[in-house]
C-alpha positions as a LaTeX table, in Angstrom:
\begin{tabular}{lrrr}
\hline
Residue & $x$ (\AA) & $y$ (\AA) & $z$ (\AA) \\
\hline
Unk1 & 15.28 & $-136.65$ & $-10.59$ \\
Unk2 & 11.94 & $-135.02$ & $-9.21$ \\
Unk3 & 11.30 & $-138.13$ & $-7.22$ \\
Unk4 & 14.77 & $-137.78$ & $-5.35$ \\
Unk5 & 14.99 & $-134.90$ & $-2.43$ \\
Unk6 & 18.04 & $-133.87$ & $-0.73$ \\
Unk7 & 18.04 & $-133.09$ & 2.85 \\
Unk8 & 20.34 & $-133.13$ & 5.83 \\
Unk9 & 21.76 & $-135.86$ & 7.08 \\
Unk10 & 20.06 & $-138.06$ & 10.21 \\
Unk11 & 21.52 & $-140.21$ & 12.97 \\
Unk12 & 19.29 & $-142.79$ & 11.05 \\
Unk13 & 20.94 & $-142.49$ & 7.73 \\
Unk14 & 24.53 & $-144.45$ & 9.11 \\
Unk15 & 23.51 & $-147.73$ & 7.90 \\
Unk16 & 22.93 & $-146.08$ & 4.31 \\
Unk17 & 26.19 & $-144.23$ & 4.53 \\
Unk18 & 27.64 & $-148.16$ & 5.20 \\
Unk19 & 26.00 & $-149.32$ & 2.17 \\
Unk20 & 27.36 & $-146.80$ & 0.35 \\
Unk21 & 30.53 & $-146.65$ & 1.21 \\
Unk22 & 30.78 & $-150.39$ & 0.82 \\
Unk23 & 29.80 & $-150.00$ & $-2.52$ \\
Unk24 & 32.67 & $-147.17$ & $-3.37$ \\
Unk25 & 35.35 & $-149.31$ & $-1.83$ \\
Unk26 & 34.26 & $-152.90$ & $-3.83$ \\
Unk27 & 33.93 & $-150.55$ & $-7.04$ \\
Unk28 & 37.52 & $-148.17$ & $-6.72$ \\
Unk29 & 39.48 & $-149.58$ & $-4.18$ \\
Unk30 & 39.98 & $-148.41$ & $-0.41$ \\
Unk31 & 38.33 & $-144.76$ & $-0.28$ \\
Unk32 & 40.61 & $-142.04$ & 0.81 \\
Unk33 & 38.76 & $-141.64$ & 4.24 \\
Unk34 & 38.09 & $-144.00$ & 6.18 \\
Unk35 & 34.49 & $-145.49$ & 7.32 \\
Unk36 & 35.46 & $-144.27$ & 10.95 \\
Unk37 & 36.48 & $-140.78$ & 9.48 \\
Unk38 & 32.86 & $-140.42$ & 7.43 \\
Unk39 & 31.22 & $-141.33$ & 10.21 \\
Unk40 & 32.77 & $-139.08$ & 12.20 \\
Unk41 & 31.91 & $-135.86$ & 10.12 \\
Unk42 & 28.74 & $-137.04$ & 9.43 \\
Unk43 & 27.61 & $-136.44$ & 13.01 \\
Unk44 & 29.96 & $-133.94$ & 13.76 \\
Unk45 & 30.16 & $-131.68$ & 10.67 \\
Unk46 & 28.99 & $-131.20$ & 7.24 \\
Unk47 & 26.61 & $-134.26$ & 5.57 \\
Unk48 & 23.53 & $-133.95$ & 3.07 \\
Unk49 & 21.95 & $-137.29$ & 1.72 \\
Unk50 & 19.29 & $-138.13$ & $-1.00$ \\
Unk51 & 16.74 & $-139.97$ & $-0.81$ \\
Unk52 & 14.30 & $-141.77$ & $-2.72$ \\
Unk53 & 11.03 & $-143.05$ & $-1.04$ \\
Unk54 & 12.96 & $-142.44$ & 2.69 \\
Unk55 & 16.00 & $-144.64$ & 1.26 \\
Unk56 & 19.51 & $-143.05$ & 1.25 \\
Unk57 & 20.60 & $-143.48$ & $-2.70$ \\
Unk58 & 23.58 & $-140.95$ & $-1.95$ \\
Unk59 & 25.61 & $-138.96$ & 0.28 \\
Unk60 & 27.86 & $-136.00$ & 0.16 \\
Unk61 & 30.18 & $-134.82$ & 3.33 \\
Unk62 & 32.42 & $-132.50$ & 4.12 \\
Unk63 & 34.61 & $-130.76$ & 6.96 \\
Unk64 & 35.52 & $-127.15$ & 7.39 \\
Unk65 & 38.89 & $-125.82$ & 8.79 \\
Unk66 & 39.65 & $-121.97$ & 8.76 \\
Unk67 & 38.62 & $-120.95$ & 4.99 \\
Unk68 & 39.71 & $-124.39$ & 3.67 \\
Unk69 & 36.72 & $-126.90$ & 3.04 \\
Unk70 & 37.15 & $-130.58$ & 2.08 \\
Unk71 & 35.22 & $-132.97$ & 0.50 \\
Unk72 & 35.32 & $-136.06$ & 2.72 \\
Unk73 & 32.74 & $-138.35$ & 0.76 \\
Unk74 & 30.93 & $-138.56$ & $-2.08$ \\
Unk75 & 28.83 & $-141.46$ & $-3.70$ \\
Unk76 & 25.88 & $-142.05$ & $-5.28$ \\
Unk77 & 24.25 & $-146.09$ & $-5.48$ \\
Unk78 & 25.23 & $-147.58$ & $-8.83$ \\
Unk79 & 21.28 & $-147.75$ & $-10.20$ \\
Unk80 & 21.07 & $-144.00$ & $-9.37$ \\
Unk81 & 24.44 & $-142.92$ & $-10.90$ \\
Unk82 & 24.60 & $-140.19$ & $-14.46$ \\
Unk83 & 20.91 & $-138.10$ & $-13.24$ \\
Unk84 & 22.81 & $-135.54$ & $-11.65$ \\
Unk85 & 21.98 & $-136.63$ & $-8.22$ \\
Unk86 & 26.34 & $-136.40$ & $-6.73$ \\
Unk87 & 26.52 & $-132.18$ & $-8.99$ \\
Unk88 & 22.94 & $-131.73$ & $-6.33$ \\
Unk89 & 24.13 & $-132.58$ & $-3.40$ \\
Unk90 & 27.51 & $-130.64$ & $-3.94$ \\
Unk91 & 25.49 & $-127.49$ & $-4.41$ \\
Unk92 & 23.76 & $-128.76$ & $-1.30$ \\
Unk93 & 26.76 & $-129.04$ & 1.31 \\
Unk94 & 28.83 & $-126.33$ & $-0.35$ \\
Unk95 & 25.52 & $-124.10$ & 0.70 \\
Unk96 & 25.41 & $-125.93$ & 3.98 \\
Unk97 & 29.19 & $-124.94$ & 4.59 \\
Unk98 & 29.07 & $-121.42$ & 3.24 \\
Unk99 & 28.57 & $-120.05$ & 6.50 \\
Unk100 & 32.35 & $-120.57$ & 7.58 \\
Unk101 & 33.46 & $-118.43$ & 4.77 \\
Unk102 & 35.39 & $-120.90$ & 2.96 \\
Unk103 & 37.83 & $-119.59$ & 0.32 \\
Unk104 & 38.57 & $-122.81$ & $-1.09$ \\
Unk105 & 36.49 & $-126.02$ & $-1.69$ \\
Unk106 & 38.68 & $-129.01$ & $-2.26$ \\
Unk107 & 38.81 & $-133.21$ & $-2.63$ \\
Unk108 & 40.80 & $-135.76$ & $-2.40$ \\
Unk109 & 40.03 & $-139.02$ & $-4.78$ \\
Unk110 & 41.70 & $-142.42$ & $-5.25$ \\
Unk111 & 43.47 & $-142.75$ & $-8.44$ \\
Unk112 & 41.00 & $-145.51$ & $-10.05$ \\
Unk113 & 40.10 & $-145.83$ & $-13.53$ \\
Unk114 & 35.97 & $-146.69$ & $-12.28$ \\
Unk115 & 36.08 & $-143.43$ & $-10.05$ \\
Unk116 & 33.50 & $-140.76$ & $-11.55$ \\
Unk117 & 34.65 & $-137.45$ & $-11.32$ \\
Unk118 & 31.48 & $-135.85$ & $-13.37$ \\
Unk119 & 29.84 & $-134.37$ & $-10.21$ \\
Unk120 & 32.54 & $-132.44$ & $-9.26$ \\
Unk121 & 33.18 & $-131.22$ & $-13.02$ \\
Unk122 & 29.75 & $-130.45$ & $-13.64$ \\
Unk123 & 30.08 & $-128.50$ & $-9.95$ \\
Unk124 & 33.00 & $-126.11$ & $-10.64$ \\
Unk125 & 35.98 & $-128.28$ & $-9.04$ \\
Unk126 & 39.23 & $-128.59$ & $-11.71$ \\
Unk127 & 41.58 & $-131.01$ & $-11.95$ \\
Unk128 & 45.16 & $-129.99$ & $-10.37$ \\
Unk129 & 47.93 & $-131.06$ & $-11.90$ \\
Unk130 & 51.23 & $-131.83$ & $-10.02$ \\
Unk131 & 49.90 & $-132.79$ & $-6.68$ \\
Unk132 & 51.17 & $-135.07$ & $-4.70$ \\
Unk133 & 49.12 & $-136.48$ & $-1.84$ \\
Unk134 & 51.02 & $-136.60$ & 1.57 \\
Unk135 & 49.40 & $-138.60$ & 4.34 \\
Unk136 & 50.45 & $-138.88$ & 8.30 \\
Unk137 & 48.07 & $-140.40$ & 10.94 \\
Unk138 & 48.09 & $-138.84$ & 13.96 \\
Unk139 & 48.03 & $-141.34$ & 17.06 \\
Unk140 & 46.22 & $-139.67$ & 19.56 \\
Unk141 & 42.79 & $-138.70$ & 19.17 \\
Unk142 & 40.79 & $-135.45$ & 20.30 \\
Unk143 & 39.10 & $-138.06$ & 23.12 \\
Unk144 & 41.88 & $-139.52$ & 24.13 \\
Unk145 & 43.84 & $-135.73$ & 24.85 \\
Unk146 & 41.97 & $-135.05$ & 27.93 \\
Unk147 & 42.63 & $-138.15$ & 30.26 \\
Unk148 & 46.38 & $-138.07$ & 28.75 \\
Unk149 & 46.21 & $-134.57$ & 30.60 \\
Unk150 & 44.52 & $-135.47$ & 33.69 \\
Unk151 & 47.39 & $-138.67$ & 33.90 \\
Unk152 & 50.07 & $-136.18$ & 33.59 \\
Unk153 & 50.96 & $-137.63$ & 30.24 \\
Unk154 & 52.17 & $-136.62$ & 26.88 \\
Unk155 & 52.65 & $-137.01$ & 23.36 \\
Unk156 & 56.98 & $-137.16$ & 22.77 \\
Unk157 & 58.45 & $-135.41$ & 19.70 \\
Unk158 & 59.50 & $-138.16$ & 16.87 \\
Unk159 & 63.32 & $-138.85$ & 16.74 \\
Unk160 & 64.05 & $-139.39$ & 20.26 \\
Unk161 & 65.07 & $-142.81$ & 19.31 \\
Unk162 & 67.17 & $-142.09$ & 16.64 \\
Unk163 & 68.56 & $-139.36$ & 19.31 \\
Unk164 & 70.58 & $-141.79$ & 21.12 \\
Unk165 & 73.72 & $-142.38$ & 19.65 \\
Unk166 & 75.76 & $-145.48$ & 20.28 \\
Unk167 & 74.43 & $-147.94$ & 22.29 \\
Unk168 & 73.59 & $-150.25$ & 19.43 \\
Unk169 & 73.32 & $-153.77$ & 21.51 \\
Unk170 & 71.03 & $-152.27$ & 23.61 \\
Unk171 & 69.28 & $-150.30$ & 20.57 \\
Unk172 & 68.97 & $-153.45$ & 18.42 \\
Unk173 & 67.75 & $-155.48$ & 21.74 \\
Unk174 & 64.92 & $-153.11$ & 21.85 \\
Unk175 & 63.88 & $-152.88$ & 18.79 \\
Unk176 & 63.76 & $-156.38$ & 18.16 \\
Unk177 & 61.97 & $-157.64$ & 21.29 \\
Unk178 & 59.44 & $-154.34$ & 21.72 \\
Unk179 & 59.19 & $-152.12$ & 19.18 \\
Unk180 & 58.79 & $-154.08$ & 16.03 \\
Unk181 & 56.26 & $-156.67$ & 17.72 \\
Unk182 & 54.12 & $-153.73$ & 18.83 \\
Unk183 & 54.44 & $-151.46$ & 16.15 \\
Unk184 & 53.39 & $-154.44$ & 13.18 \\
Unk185 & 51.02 & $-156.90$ & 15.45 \\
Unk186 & 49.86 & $-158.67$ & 11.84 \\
Unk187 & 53.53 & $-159.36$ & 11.04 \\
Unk188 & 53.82 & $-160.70$ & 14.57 \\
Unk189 & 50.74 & $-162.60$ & 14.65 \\
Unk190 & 51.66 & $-164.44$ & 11.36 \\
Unk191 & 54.79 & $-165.92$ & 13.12 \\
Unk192 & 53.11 & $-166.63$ & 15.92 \\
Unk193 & 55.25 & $-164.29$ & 18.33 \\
Unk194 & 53.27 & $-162.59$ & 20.89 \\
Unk195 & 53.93 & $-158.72$ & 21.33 \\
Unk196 & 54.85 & $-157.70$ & 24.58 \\
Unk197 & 53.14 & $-156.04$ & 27.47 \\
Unk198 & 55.74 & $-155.39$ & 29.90 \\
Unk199 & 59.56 & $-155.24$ & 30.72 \\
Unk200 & 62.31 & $-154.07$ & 33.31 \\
Unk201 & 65.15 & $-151.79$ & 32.34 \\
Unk202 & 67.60 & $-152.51$ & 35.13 \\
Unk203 & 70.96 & $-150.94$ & 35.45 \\
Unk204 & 73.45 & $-148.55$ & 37.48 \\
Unk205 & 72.30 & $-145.21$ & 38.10 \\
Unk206 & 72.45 & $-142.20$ & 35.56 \\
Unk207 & 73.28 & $-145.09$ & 32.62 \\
Unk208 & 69.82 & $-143.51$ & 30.38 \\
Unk209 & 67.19 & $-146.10$ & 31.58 \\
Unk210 & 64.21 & $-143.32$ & 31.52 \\
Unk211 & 65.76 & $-141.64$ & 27.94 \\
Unk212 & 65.27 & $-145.29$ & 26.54 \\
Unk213 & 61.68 & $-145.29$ & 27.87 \\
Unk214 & 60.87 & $-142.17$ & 26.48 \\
Unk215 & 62.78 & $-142.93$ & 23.24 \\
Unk216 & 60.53 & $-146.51$ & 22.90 \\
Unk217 & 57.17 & $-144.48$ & 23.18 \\
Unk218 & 58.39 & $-141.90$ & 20.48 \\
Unk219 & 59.55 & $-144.47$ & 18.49 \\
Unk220 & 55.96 & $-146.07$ & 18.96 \\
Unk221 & 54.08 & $-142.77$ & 18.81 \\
Unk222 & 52.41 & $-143.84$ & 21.68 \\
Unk223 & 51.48 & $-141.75$ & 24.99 \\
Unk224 & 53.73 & $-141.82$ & 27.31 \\
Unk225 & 52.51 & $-141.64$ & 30.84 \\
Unk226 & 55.64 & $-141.64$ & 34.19 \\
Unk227 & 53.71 & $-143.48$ & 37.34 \\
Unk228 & 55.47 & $-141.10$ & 40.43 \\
Unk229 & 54.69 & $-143.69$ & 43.54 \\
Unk230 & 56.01 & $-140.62$ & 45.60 \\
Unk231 & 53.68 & $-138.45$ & 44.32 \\
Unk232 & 50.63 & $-141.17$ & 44.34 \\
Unk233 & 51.62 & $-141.48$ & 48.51 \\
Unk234 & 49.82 & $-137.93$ & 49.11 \\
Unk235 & 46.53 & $-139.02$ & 47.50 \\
Unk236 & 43.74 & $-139.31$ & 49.94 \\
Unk237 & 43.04 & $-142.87$ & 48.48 \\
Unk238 & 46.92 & $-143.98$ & 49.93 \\
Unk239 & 49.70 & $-144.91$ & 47.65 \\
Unk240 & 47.92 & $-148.15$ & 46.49 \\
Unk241 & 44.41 & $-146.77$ & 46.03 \\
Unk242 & 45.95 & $-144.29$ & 43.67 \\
Unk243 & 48.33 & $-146.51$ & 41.95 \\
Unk244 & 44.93 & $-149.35$ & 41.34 \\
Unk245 & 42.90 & $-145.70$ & 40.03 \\
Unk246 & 45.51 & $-144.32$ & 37.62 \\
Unk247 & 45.71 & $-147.77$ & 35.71 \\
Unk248 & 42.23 & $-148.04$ & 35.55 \\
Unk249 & 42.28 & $-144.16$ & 33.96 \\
Unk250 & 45.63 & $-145.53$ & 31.59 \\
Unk251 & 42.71 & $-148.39$ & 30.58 \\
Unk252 & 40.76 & $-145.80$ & 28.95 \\
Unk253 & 43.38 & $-144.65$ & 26.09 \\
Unk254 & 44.61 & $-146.15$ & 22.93 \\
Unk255 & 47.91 & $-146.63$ & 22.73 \\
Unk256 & 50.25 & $-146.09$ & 25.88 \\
Unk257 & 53.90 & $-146.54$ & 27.17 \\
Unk258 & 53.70 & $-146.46$ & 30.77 \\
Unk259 & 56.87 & $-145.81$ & 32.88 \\
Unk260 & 57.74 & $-146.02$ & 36.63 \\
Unk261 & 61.17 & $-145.43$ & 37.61 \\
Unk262 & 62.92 & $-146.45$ & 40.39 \\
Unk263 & 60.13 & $-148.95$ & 40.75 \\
Unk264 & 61.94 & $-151.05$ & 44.18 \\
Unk265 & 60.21 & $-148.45$ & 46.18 \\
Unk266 & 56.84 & $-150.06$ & 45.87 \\
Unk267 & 57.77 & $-153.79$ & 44.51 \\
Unk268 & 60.82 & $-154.41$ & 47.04 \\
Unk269 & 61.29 & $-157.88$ & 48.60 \\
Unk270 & 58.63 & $-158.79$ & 51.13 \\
Unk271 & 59.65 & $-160.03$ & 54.28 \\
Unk272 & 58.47 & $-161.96$ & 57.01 \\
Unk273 & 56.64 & $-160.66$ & 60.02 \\
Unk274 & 53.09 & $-158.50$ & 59.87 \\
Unk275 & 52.68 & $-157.07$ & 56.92 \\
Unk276 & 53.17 & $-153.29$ & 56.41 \\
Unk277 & 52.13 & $-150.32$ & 54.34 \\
Unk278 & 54.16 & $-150.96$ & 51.46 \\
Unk279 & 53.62 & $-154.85$ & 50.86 \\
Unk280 & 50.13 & $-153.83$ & 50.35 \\
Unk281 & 51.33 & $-151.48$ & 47.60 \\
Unk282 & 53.44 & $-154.05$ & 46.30 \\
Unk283 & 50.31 & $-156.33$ & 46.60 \\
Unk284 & 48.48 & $-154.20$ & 44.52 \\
Unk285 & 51.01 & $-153.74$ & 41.72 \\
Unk286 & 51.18 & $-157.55$ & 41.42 \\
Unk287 & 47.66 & $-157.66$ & 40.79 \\
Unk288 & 47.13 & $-154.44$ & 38.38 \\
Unk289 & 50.27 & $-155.82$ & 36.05 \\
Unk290 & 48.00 & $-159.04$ & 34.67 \\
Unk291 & 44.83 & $-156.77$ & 34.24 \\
Unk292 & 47.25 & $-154.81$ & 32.33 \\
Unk293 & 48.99 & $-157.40$ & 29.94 \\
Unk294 & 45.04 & $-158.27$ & 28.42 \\
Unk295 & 44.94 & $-154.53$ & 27.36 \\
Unk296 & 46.37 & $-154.55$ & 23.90 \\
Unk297 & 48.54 & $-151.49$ & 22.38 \\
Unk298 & 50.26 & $-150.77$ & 25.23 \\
Unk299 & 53.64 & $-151.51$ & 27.21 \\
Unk300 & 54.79 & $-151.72$ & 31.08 \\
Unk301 & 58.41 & $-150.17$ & 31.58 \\
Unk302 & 60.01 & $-150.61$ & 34.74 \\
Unk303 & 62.96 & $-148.92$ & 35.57 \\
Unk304 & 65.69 & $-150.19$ & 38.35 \\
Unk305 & 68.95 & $-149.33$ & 39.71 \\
Unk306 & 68.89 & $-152.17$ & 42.65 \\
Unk307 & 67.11 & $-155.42$ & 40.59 \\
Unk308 & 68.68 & $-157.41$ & 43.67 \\
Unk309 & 65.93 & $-155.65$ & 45.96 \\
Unk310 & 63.07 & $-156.47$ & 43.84 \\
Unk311 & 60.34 & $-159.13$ & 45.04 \\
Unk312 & 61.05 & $-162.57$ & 43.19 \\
Unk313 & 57.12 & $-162.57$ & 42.50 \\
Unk314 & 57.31 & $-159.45$ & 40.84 \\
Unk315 & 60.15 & $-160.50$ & 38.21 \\
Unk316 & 58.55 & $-164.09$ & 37.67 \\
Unk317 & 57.47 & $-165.49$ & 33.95 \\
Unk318 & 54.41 & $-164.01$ & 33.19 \\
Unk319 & 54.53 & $-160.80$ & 34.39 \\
Unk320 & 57.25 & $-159.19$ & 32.84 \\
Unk321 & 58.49 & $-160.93$ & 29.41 \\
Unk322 & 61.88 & $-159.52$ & 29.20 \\
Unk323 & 64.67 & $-158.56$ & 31.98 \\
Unk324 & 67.18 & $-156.12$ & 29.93 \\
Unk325 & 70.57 & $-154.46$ & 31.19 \\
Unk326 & 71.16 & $-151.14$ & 30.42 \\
Unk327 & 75.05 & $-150.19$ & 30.79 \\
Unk328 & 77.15 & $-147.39$ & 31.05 \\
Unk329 & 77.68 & $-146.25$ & 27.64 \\
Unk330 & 79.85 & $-147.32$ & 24.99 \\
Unk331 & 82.63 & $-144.91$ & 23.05 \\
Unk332 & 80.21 & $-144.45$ & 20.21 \\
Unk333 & 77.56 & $-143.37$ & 22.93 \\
Unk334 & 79.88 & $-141.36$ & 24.63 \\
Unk335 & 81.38 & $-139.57$ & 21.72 \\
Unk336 & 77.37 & $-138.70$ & 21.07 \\
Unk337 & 77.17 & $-137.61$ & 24.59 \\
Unk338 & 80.24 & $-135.11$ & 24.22 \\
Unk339 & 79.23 & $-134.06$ & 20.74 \\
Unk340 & 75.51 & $-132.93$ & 22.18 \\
Unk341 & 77.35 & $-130.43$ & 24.47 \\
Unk342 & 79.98 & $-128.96$ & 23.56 \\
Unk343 & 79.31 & $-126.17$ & 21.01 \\
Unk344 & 79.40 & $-125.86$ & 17.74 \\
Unk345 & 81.35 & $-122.88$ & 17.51 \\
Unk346 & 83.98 & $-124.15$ & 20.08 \\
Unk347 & 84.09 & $-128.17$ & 18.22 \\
Unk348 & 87.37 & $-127.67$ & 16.03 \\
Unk349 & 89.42 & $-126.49$ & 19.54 \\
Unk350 & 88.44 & $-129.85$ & 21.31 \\
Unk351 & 90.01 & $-133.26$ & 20.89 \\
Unk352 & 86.86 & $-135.60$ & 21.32 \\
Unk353 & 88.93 & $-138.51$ & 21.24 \\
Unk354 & 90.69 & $-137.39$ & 24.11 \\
Unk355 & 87.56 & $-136.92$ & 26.15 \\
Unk356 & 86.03 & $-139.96$ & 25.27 \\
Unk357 & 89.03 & $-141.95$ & 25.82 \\
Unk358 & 89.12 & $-140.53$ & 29.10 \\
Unk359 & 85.68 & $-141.18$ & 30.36 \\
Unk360 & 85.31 & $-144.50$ & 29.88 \\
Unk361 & 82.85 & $-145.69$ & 33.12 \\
Unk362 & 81.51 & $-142.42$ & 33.32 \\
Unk363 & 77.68 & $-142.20$ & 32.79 \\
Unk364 & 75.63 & $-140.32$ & 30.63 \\
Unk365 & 75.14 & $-138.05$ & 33.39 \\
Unk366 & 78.62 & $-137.95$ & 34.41 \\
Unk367 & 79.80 & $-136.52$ & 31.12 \\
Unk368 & 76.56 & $-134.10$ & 31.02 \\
Unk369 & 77.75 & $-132.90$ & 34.53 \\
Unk370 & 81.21 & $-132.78$ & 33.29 \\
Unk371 & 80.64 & $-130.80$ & 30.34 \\
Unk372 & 78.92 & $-128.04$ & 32.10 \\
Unk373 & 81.51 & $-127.81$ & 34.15 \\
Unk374 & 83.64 & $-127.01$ & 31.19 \\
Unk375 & 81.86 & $-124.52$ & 29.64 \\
Unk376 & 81.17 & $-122.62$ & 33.00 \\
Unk377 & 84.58 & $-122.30$ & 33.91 \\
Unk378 & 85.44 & $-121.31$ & 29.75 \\
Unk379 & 83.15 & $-118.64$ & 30.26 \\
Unk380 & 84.26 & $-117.44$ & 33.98 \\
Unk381 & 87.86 & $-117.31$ & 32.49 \\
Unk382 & 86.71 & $-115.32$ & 29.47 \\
Unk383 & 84.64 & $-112.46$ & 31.93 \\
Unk384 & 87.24 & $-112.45$ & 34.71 \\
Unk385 & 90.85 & $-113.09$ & 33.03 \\
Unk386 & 93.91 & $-113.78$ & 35.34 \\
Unk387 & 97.65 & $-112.70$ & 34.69 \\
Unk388 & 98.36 & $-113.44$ & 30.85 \\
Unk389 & 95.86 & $-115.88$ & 30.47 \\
Unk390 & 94.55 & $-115.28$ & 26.68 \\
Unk391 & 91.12 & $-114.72$ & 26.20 \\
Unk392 & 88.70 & $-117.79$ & 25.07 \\
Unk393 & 86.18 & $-117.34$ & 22.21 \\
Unk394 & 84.62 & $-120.30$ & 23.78 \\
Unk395 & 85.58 & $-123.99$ & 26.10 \\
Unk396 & 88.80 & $-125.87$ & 24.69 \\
Unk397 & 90.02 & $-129.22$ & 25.58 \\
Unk398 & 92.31 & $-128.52$ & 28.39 \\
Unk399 & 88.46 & $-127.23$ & 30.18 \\
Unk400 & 86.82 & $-130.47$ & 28.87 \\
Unk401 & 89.69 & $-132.28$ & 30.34 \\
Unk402 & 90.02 & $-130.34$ & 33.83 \\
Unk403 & 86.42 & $-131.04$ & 34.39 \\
Unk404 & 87.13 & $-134.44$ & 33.66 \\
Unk405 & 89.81 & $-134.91$ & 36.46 \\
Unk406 & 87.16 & $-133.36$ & 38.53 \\
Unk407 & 84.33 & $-135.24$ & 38.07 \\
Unk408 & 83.43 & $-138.48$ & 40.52 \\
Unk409 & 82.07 & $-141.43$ & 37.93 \\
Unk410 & 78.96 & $-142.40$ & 39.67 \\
Unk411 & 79.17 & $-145.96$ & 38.86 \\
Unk412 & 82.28 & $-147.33$ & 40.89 \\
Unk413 & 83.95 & $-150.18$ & 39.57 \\
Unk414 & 81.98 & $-152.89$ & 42.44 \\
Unk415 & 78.81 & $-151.89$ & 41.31 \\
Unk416 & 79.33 & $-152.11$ & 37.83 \\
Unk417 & 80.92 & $-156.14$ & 38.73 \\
Unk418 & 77.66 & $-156.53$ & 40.00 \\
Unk419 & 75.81 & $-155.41$ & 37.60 \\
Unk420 & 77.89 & $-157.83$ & 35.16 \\
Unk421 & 76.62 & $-160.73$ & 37.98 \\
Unk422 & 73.18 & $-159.26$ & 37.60 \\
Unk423 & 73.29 & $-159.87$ & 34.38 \\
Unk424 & 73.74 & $-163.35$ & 34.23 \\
Unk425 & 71.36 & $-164.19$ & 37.42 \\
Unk426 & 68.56 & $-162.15$ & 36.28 \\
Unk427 & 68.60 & $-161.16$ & 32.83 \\
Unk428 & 65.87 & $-161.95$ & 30.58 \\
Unk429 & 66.42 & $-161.68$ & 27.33 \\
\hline
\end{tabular}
């Protein structure tokens, strides 16, 4: 043991931290961190290593967070193994991490039959009983947080997806052709299928084309990043200098769902004539979509309520792989829509049958617009009562209903034939 010193760990010591953990994983299975995660702490928090004759024969690191401290690695090299060298170097970086005032030193090992737990015995660590080990990986990295910012993007809350209720053609279309391709790349690559890279959502207006983008990239747990071409217009670069920059900024992360909506304004059809302004925008778009499909891990959604008026270049194979409708929703979706706004306190004085019967061809939007309605007027009747009008704990039916006969369906009965033609013409599927 003399002939082994322990000392902190140098920049030159990762290819013995390699060899070491190498060594752990061919002896007791995958490690509980990863090689990326030692690596990581090595340089950034807590590692000691020993060394024989400048040689790395063993390596201990940790992490600190508040008073919690955790042992990320441990391992010795076989030949060295039973002289006390791991019980040293615990001493070592528990010394090296006192200064955070940790109240608790603690580690994590793979349940193997070859994994040696002597150091940590011999160091003061006991055994816990009754533990369960509970693992999540988080998909955005510290690096990756600060462009997401400076794009205006963000990570969604989980369950968005499983949010929308009803729609189930257009929810098992999804899933099918985008989500589980992207989500388990192996499983697609073994059948050969290649995972997609961009698609249109193309429907009337208000009929939940953006919640379905949003729901996709929560579903994903990818960042999800909205393109605003009227916003890009006012940078000094011009609306397609801007629009080439923030893709070459959306290069730089992980994982990413991107979104534009109401993308005809920069990829309408071209005409004839000099060009203008805008077919240079839509120039540019046609060019930044195929740098975009080599970037793995991450998905083009566009988002139209007028397909018709969309350049035939831009929908063509091989930039976009599917074309998918998204209707007004169906009486599942709509009873979902109803139940998400009226409240809970008021839900055994309203038929919900009756409204969703009644707004068949109304949009998501429709109904949201309607049921506001409802419950302001509930409430105005309630403050300011008229004649014998009894007082409401809350909205009823008859409000639901009122607002119903008052409400304009946004989707009229010609656009939604032609959406039906659209279908059929342009759908890609």
């Amino acid at each position: 043991m003399v002939s082994v010193r322990i000392r902190e760990f140098h920049p030159d010591d990762v290819d013995g931290i390699l060899h070491l953990w190498e060594q752990m994983r061919a002896a007791q299975g995958e490690p509980v961190y990863a090689l990326s995660e030692v690596l990581a702490s090595c340089q950034e928090d807590h590692a000691v290593v020993a060394v024989f004759d400048e040689m790395v024969v063993g390596a201990a690191v940790g992490r600190a967070a508040h008073a919690q401290g955790w042992i990320v690695f441990l391992s010795t090299l076989e030949q060295w193994q039973g002289q006390g060298i791991g019980s040293t170097m615990l001493a070592a970086l528990e010394k090296k991490m006192a200064p955070h005032g940790l109240s608790k030193l603690s580690a994590l090992l793979p349940d193997s039959a070859a994994m040696r737990v002597d150091a940590f015995l011999d160091q003061g660590f006991e055994v816990k009983k009754n533990l369960r080990y509970f693992e999540r990986t988080i998909p955005i990295q510290r690096k990756e947080l600060n462009s997401l910012t400076e794009l205006g993007g963000r990570i969604l809350p989980r369950g968005l997806w499983d949010g929308i209720g009803g729609m189930q053609r257009e929810k098992e279309l999804l899933e099918r052709r985008l989500v589980m391709p992207l989500s388990r790349p192996e499983l697609a690559e073994q059948y050969g299928v290649v995972p997609p890279r961009a698609v249109v959502l193309f429907g009337p207006p208000g009929t939940g084309k953006t919640t379905f983008a949003r729901a996709i990239a929560s579903r994903l747990e990818w960042s999800f990043i909205e393109v605003f071409p009227s916003r890009l217009a006012t940078d000094p670069l011009g609306l397609a200098g801007a629009l080439r920059e923030t893709f070459l900024k959306i290069s730089e992360l992980e994982h990413a769902v991107v979104f534009i909506d109401e993308v005809e304004e920069i990829a309408a059809q071209r005409k004839g004539g000099s060009p203008s302004p805008l077919q240079g925008v839509t120039n540019e778009l046609l060019k930044i979509i195929p740098d975009f499909r080599d970037q793995p891990d991450r998905l083009l959604v566009c988002a139209t309520n007028f397909i018709r008026s969309l350049d035939s270049a831009f929908l063509r194979h091989g930039r976009f792989d599917y074309v998918i409708p998204i209707g007004l929703p169906d009486e599942d979706a709509r009873r979902s829509i109803w139940e998400r706004y009226i409240p809970v306190s008021s839900a055994h004085l309203v038929d919900i049958d009756a409204l969703v019967s009644r707004t068949d061809g109304f949009s998501p939007a429709d109904i949201e617009f309607a049921a506001r309605k409802a419950s302001q007027s509930a409430l105005e009747k309630s403050l300011y009562p008229t004649g014998s009008s009894p007082i409401q704990s809350g909205p009823i039916t008859d409000d639901y209903l009122q607002a119903v006969i008052g409400t304009r369906a946004t989707v009229s009965a010609s656009t939604t034939s032609d959406f039906i033609e659209d279908i059929e013409l342009l759908g890609r599927l």
